[in-house]
C-alpha positions in Angstrom: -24.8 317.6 157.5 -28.4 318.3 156.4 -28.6 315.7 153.1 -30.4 317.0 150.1 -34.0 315.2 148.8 -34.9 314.5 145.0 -38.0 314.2 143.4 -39.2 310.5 143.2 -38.2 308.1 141.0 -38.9 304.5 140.2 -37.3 302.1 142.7 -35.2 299.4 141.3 -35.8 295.7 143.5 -31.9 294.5 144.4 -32.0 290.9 143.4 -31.1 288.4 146.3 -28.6 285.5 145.4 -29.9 282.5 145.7 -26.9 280.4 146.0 -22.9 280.7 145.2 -21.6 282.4 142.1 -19.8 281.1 139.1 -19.8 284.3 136.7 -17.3 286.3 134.9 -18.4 290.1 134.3 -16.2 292.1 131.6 -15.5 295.6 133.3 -15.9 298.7 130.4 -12.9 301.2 130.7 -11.8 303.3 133.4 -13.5 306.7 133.7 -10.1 308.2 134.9 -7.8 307.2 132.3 -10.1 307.6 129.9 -11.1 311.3 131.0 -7.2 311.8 131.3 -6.3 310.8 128.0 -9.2 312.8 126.5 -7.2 315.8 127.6 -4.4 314.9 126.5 -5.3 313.7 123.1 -7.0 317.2 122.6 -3.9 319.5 123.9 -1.8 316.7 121.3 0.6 317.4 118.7 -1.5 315.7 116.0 -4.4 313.3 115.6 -4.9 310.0 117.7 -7.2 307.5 119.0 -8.1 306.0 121.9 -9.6 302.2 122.2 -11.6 300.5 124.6 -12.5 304.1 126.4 -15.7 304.1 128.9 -18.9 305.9 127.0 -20.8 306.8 130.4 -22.4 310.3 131.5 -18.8 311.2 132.8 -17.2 310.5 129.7 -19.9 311.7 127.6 -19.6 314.9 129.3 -15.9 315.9 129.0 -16.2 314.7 125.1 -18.9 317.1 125.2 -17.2 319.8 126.6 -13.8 319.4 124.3 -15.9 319.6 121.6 -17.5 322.8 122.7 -14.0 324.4 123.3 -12.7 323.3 119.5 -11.8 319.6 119.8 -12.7 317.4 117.1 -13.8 314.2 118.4 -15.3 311.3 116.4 -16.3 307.9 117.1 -14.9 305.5 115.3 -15.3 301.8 114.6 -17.0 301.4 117.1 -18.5 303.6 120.4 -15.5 303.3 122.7 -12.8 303.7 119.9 -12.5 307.6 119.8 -11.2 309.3 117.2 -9.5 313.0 118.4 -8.5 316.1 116.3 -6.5 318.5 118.1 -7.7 322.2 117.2 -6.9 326.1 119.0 -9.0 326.1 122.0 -12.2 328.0 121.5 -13.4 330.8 123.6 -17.0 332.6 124.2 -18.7 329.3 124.8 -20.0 327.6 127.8 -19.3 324.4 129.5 -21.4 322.0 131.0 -19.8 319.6 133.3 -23.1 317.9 134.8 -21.9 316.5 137.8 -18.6 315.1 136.8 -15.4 316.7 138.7 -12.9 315.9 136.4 -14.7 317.7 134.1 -15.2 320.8 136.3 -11.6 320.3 137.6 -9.4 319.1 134.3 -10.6 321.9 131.7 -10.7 325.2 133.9 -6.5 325.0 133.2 -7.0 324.1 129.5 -9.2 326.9 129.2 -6.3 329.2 129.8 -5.6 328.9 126.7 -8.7 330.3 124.7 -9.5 333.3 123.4 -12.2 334.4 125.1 -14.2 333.9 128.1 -15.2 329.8 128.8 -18.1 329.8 131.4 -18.7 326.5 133.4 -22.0 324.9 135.4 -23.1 322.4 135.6 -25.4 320.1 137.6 -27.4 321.9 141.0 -25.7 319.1 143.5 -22.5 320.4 141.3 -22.3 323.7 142.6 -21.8 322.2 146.5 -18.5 320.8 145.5 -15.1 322.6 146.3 -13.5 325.0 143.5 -11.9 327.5 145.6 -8.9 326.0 146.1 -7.9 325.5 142.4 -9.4 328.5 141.4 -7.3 330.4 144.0 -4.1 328.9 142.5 -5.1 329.9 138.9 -5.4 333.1 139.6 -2.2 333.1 141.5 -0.7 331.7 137.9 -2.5 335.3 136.7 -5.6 334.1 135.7 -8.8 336.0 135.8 -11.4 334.5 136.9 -15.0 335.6 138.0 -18.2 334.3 139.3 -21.3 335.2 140.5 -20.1 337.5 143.5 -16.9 339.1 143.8 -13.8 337.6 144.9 -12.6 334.4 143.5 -15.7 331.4 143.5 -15.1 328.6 145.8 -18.1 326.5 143.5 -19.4 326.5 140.2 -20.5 328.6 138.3 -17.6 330.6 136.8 -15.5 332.3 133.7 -12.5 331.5 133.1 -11.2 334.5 130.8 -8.5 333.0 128.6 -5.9 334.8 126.6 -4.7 332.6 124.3 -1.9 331.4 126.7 -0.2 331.3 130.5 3.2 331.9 131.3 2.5 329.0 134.4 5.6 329.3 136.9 5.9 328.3 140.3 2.8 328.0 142.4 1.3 326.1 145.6 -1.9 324.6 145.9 -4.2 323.1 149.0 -5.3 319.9 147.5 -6.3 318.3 150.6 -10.2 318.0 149.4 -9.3 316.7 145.7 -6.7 315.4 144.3 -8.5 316.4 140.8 -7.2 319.7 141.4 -3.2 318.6 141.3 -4.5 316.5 138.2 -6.4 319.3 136.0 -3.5 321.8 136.7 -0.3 318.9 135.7 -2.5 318.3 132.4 -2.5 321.2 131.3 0.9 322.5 132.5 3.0 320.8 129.3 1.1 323.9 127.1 2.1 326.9 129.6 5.1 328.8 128.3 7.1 328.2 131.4 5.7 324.9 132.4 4.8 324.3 136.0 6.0 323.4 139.4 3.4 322.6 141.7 3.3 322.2 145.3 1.0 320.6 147.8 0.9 323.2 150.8 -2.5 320.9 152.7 -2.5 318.9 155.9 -3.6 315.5 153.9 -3.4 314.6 150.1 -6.1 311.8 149.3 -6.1 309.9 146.4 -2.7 309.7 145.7 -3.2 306.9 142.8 -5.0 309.3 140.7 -2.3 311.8 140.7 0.4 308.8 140.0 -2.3 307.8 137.0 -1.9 311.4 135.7 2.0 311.7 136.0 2.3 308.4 134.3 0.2 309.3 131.3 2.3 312.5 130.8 4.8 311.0 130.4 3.9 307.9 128.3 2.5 311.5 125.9 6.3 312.7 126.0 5.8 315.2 128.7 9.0 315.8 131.6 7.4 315.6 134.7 9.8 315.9 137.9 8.1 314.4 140.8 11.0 313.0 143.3 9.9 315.1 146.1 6.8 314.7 148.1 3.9 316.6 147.8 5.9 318.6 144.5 5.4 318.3 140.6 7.6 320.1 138.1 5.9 319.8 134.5 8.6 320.9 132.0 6.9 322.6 129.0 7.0 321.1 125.8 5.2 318.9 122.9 2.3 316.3 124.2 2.5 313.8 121.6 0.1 312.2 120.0 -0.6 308.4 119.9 -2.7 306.0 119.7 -4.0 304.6 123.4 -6.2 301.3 124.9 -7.7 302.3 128.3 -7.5 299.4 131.3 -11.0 297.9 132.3 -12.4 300.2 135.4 -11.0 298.7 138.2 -12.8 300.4 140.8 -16.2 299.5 138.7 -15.1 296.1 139.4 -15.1 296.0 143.2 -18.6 295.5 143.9 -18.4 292.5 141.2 -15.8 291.0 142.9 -17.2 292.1 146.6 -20.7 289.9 145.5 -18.2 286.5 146.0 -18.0 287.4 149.6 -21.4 288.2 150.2 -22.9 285.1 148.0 -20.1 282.7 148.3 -18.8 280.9 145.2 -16.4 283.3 142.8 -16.4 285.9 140.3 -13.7 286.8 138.2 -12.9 289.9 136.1 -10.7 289.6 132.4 -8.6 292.2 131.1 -7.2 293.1 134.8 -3.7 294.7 134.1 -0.4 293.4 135.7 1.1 296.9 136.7 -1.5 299.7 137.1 -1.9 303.3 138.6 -5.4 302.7 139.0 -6.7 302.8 143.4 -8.7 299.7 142.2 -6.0 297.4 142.1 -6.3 297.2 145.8 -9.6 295.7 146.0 -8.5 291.9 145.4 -5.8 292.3 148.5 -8.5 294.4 150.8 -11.5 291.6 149.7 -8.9 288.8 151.2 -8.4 290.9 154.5 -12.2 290.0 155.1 -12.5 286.8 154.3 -11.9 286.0 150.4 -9.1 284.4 148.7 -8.1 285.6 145.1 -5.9 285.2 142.3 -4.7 287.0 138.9 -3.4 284.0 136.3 -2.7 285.4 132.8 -4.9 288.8 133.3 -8.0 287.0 135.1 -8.7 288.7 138.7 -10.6 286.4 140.3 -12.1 286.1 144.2 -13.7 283.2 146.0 -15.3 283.6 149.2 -18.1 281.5 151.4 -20.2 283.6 152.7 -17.9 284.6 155.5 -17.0 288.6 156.2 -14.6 289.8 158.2 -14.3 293.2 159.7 -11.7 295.4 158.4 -10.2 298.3 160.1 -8.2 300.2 157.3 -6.9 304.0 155.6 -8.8 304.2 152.4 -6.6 307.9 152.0 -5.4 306.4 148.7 -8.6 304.8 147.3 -11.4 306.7 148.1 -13.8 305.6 145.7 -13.7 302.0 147.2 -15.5 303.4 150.8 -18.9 302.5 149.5 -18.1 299.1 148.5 -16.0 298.4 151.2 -19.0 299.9 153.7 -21.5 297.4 152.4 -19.4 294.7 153.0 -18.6 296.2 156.5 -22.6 296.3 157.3 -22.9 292.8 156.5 -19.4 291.6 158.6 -19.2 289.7 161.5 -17.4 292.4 163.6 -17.0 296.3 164.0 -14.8 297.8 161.1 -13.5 301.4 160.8 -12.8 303.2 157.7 -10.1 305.9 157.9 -8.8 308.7 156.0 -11.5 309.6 154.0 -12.9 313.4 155.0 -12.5 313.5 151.2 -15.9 312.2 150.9 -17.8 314.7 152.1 -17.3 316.6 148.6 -17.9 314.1 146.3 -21.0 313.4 144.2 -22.7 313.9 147.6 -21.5 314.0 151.3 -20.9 310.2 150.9 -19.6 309.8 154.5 -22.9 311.4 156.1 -24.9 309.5 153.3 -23.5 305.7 153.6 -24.2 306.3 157.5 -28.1 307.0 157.0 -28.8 304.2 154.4 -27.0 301.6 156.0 -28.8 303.1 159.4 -32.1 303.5 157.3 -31.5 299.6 156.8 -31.5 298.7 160.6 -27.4 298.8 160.6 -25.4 301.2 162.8 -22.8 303.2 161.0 -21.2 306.4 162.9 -19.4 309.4 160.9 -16.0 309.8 162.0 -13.6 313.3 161.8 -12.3 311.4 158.8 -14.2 308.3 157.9 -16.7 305.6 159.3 -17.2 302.9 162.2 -19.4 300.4 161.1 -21.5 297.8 163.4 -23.3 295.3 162.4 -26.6 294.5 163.2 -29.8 292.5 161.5 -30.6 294.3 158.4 -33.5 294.5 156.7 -35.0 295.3 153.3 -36.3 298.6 152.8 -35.3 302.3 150.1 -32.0 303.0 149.9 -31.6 306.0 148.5 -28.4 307.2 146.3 -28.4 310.9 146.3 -27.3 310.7 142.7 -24.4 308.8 143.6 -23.5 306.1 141.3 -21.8 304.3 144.0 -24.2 304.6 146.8 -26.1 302.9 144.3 -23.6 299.4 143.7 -23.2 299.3 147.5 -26.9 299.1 147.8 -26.6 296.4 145.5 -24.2 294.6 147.2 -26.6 294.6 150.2 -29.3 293.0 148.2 -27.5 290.2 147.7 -28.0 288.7 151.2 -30.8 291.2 152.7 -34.7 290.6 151.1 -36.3 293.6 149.8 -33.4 296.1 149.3 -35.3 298.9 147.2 -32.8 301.2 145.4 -33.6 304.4 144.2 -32.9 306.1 140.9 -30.3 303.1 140.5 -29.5 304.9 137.0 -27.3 307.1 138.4 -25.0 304.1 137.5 -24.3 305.5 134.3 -21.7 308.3 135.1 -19.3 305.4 135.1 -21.1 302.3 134.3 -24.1 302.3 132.0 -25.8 299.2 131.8 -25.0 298.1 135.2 -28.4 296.1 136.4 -28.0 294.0 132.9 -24.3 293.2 134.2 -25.6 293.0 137.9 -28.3 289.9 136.6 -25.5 288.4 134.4 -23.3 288.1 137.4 -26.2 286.2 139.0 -27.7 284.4 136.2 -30.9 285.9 135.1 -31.7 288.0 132.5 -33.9 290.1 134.8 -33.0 293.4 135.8 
């Protein structure tokens, strides 16, 4: 795949460690739950708040957007303590969803439920990632959709044309590129008058963890969700109650934190990680002491130790996507081969991260080879040089990582890290000591 270019932008310099770690970085909330519960809250039963929610470009975004279809949404004490007002869902508007795919993927169901059209675009790189298959099962529930040609769109832009309502029913959907589109259709599915069984009818289903986050949060909202048979979800309809919610830190945000105690040496530990979670980033500590670290929780403290040594890992990332980049940095700096499996996924994310990670660790003097559905990493001498990010706020952390050992690591546009972590150079020189960024 032919990767797209962007206009030039300043470079940010990847600090190099200059010795073992000591440092503990505070993680801000999870872009998942707290997009998730934003949903929720709005198709509530009353008012509620939610604490401790991440304010990045994602999050920014849906708040946006709910308050452009009727939400009322206030901050309160402080920025991440949201304050939400359950109204009618508005129609005649438009949405922007920048480039943020729960956006584009959790409020095309809610939208059913206006009166009146509710257009969505968003970003250009936005309209190259896949649609279709939601879409198709929408209009299978009777919905009419349109876009710019005729037929259902497989991308953004499009129209939903609510009616106030959906009967919902029984319907199947191919969820094998997203697993945002099992999410956005379950969140909505409480508000349908018939509810919603849902079936998975694709050859893979990545990202399981994110569909087990959504299921969990319906039901801690009062919602009957039936999921005791594979690849099928039965949404009983009913009131989503409202309450008042604390997100978990971002544990997927975390990983290149905790990664840096491997590449440096020394440790870095992360407060406020939960004891039971749905979150795909609860795997990192175990993966991180597959190649080479150690780690512990004690009383809600994640915290990993390494020396400097990297092992190569051979391992199905079908569950955790998100971690590829993270785990491909570290793989590029190992002292053997690793392969990264079960991750086609990628290729319609923020961009095509599988073809991307393979030409800046390449651009870098590694060697990294696309798979059918994943990577196999080799490592050679790297050196410094751009890394570019395509956008991609976490082709930008895993250039990071690499900057940590390799001299003269150039990242650009390395604020694309705020559609899920704003501020992330001050917390990347915090974790190393130095107020430079």
């Amino acid at each position: 795949m032919t990767l797209p270019s962007f206009p030039a932008v300043p470079l940010w310099d990847a600090p190099v460690a200059n010795g073992p770690l000591t440092a503990s970085v505070e993680v801000p909330g999870s872009k998942s739950l707290t997009n998730r519960l934003l949903v929720l809250a709005a198709l509530a039963d009353g008012p509620g708040i939610i604490s401790g929610a991440l304010r990045s470009r994602d999050t920014d975004l849906m708040i946006g957007a709910l308050q452009v279809l009727g939400i009322g949404i206030e901050a309160g004490t402080c920025p991440s303590e949201l304050r939400v007002f359950p109204q009618p869902i508005r129609g005649d508007v438009d949405v922007d969803t920048g480039l943020a795919g729960t956006v584009m993927r959790f409020l095309p169901p809610l939208a059913t439920l206006a009166n009146g059209p509710v257009c969505f675009d968003g970003d250009p790189q936005a309209r190259t990632r896949p649609m279709g298959p939601m879409l198709r099962t929408m209009h299978a529930l009777g919905v009419e959709i349109t876009g710019e040609d005729e037929g259902i769109p497989e991308t953004l832009p499009f129209t939903v044309h609510g009616r106030g309502g959906l009967r919902g029913g029984t319907v199947d959907v191919d969820a094998s590129q997203s697993s945002q589109f099992v999410s956005g259709l379950l969140l909505a599915a409480a508000r349908f008058d018939q509810g919603l069984s849902l079936r998975h009818v694709g050859r893979t289903l990545p990202s399981l963890p994110h569909i087990e986050m959504t299921v969990t949060a319906l039901r801690e909202a009062g919602v009957t969700v039936d999921d005791s048979r594979d690849g099928i979800w039965v949404v009983s309809p009913g009131v989503i109650a409202a309450r008042d919610v604390r997100v978990e830190p971002d544990l997927s945000n975390a990983a290149p934190f905790l990664a840096a105690a491997l590449v440096a040496g020394g440790s870095v530990s992360v407060p406020g990680w939960p004891l039971t979670t749905t979150q795909p980033g609860a795997l990192v500590p175990g993966l991180l002491a597959q190649m080479g670290g150690a780690y512990t929780i004690n009383d809600g403290v994640c915290t990993v130790t390494g020396d400097g040594t990297i092992n190569g890992l051979d391992v199905d990332l079908r569950a955790a996507g998100e971690l590829a980049p993270t785990f491909a940095a570290l793989a590029a700096l190992a002292d053997s081969p690793s392969r990264l499996r079960g991750i086609a996924h990628l290729r319609g994310h923020e961009t095509d991260r599988l073809a991307a990670l393979a030409a800046e660790i390449t651009r870098l003097g590694g060697w990294a080879q696309e798979t059918r559905d994943g990577l196999v990493i080799t490592p050679r001498p790297l050196r410094g040089g751009e890394f570019r990010t395509y956008h991609d706020h976490r082709m930008a952390t895993s250039a990071a990582l690499l900057g940590l050992r390799v001299p003269g690591v150039r990242v650009e546009n390395v604020e694309t890290t705020a559609k899920t972590l704003p501020g992330f150079t001050k917390l990347w020189a915090g974790m190393l000591g130095s107020d430079a960024s």
